[in-house]
N, C-alpha and C positions, 0 to 999 in steps of 0.2 A: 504494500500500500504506500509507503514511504515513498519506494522508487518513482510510482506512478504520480503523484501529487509533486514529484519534483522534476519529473519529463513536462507536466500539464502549467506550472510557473513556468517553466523555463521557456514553453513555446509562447503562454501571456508576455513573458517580458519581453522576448523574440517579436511579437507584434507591437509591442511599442517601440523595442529599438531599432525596427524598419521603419516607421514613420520621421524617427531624428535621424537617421540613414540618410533619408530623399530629401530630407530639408539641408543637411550638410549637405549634400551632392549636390544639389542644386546651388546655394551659395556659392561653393568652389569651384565650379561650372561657370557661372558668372561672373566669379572674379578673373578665373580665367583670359574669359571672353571678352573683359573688359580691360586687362592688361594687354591684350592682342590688338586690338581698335583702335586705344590710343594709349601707349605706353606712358608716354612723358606726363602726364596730368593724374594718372591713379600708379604711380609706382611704388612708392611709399606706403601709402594706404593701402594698396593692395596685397604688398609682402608682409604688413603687419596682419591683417585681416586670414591672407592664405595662412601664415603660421598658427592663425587659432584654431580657425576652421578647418583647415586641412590635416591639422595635429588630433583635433578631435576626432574627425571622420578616419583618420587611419587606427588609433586606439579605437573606434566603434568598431570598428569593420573585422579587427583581431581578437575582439570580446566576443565577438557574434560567432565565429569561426570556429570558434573553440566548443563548443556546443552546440550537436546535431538539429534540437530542437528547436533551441534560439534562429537557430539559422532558417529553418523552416519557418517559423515564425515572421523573421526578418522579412523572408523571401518573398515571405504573399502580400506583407503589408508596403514593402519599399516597392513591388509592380503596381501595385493599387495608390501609393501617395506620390509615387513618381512620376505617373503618367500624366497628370495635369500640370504637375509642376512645367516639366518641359514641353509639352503640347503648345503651353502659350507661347512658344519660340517661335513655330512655323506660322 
């Protein structure tokens, strides 16, 4: 019973920690996109920004990894909070 109620958190937190997934991915995506455009006016802000966000999203992305569940978890909720996010691109 123990095991089971600790695979069934792990996949709940796995669905939350895909939703702050897509929203880091996205930020970092963005800043990206926006250091590419126009370098010279977001350079600074943007290495300081990338190092928060980018630092966060790779420790998310190595917590989630490391367990099966969480990652299944992650999996469904980062296709589902991802898709709009970037959608409004095109």
């Amino acid at each position: 019973m123990k095991d089971a109620v600790l695979l069934f958190s792990g996949f709940l937190g796995g669905l939350f920690f895909g939703y702050i997934t897509a929203i880091l991915a996205f930020f970092v995506w963005q800043l990206i996109k926006e250091g590419f455009g126009d370098p010279k006016q977001v350079a600074i802000p943007a290495i300081f920004l990338l190092g928060i966000f980018g630092t966060a999203l790779v420790y998310l992305a190595a917590v989630v990894i490391e367990s099966w569940p969480v990652l299944l978890g992650a999996a469904i909720t980062f296709t589902n909070g991802a898709r709009p996010l970037f959608k409004q691109e095109e």
